[in-house]
Every structure is written in C-alpha cells, then in structure tokens.
C-alpha positions in Angstrom: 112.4 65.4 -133.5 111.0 68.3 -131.5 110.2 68.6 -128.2 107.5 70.4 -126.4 107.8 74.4 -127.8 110.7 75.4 -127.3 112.5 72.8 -124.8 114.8 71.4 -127.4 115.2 68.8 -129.8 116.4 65.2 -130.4 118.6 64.2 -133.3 118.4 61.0 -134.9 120.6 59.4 -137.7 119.8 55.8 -138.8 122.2 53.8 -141.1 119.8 52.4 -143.7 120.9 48.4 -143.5 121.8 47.6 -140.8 119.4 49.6 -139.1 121.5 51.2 -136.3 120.7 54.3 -135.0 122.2 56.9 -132.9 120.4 59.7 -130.8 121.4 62.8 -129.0 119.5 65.2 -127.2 120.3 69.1 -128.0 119.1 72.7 -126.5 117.4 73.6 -129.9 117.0 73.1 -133.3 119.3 75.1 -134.5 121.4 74.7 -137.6 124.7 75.3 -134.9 123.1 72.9 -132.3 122.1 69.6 -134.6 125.8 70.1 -136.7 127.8 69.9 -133.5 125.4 66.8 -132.3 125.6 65.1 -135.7 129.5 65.4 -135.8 129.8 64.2 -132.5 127.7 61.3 -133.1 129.0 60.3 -136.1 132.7 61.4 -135.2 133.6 57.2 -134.1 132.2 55.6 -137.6 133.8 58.5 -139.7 135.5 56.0 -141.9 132.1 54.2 -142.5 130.2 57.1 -143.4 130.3 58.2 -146.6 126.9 59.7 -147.4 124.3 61.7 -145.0 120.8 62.7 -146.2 119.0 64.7 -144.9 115.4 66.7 -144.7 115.2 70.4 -146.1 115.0 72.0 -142.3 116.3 75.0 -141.6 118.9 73.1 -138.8 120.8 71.8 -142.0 121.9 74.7 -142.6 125.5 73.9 -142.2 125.8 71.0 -143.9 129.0 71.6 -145.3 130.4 71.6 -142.1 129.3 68.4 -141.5 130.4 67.1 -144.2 133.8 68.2 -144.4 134.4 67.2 -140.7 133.5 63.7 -141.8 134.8 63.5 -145.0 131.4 62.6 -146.8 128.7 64.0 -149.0 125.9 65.4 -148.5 122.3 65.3 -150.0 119.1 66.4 -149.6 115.7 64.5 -149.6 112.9 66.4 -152.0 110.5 68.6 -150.2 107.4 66.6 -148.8 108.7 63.4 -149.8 109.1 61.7 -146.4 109.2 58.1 -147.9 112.7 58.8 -149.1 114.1 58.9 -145.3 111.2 56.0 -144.7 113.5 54.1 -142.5 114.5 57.4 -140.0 110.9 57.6 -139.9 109.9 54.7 -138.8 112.7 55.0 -136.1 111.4 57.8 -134.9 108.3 56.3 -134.6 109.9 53.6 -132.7 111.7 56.3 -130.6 108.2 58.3 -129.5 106.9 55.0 -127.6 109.9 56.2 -124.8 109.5 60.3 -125.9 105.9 61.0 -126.3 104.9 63.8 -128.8 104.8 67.2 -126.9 107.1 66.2 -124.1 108.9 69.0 -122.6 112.5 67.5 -123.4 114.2 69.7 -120.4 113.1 66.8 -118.4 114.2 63.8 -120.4 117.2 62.6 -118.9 119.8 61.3 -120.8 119.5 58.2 -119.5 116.0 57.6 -121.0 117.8 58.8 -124.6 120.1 56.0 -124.3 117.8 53.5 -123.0 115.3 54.1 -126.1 118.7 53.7 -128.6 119.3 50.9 -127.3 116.4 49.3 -127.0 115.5 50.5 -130.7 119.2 49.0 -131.8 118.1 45.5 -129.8 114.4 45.5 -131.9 116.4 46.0 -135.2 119.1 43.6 -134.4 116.5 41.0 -133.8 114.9 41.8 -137.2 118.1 41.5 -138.9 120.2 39.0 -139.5 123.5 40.8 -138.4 124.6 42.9 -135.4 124.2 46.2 -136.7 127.2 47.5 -135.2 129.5 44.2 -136.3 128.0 45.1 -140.0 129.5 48.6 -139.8 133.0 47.0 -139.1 
C-alpha cells in the first residue's frame, strides 16, 4: 500500500481464514525494505506459515529471501488478477478508512498503524467464529 509519492509504504499480510492481519510501516517500496518488514512480521508465527503469495511488484523481488528465512514457499498471484489476493484487498480496504489514499505516510505515526490492525483484527474476529490469533495456535 503506497503512500503519498514518495513518503513510503505500508505492508500488509493477511492469513486467509482466520482473517488476521499484520501491518508495518516502511521508508519505501523497495524489494530490501518490504523483505525485511515481511520477515520481521512474520518472524513470531514462522512455524504456522507455510505458504506466502504474493502480487508481481517489483518489492518482491527477493522473495527467496523471505522464504528461506521462514522456511516456506513462495508463489505468485497472475498479473491483473486481483481476486486471487481478494481477501488482502479487502483488508486494505478496511485499512484506508484510518490511512486515506494519498496520505503523506512520514506523518502516520505508528501508533495509528497499530490502532487500524487492531481494530481491523477486532472487525474480523467478530465476523468469525474463532479468535484469529487462537486459530493460528
């Protein structure tokens, strides 16, 4: 998710059924940037992850980082086919009614960032029938 040009970048990763989602602010979209922030985030469930997907961007680049740091596979969604990450994109959706499109992300604190996961983790966990942190467990 991009901010305002060129004042950084926000990267989400959703786990499809339960529905919980993580978010981290970063400098920029670059492929060094969103691999350190996906690791990072994804570093205290390694041993529930076992696949990532992923769109075709450019900050992908080192996904084999990634996935050797977690132990997991990678894969791709096809180009132009949003609908296959349908459920990231409706969290990101979720995510702009705190981040409005065009924001200049330098002044987003990270309080705000973890306020919206939350509150996007508390609106799927009320649409769900289990926590979706206790399903990961």
């Amino acid at each position: 998710m991009l901010g305002k040009h060129g004042t950084g970048s926000i990267v989400t990763i959703l786990e499809r059924k339960p529905r919980f989602y993580l978010i981290k602010k970063v400098a920029s979209k670059s492929a060094e940037d969103v691999t350190k922030a996906t690791i990072e985030l994804l570093m205290p469930y390694k041993q529930y992850v076992h696949t990532i997907t992923a769109d075709n961007g450019r900050e992908f680049a080192h996904h084999e980082v990634i996935a050797k740091a977690l132990d997991t596979a990678f894969y791709f969604a096809h180009p132009y086919r949003s609908w296959e990450r349908g459920a990231n994109e409706n969290a990101n959706g979720l995510l702009r009614q705190y981040v409005k499109k065009g924001t200049d992300l330098r002044m987003v604190s990270d309080e705000i960032i973890l306020f919206a996961q939350n509150r996007n983790n508390y609106q799927f966990l009320c649409r769900n029938v289990s926590n979706g942190v206790n399903y990961l467990w």
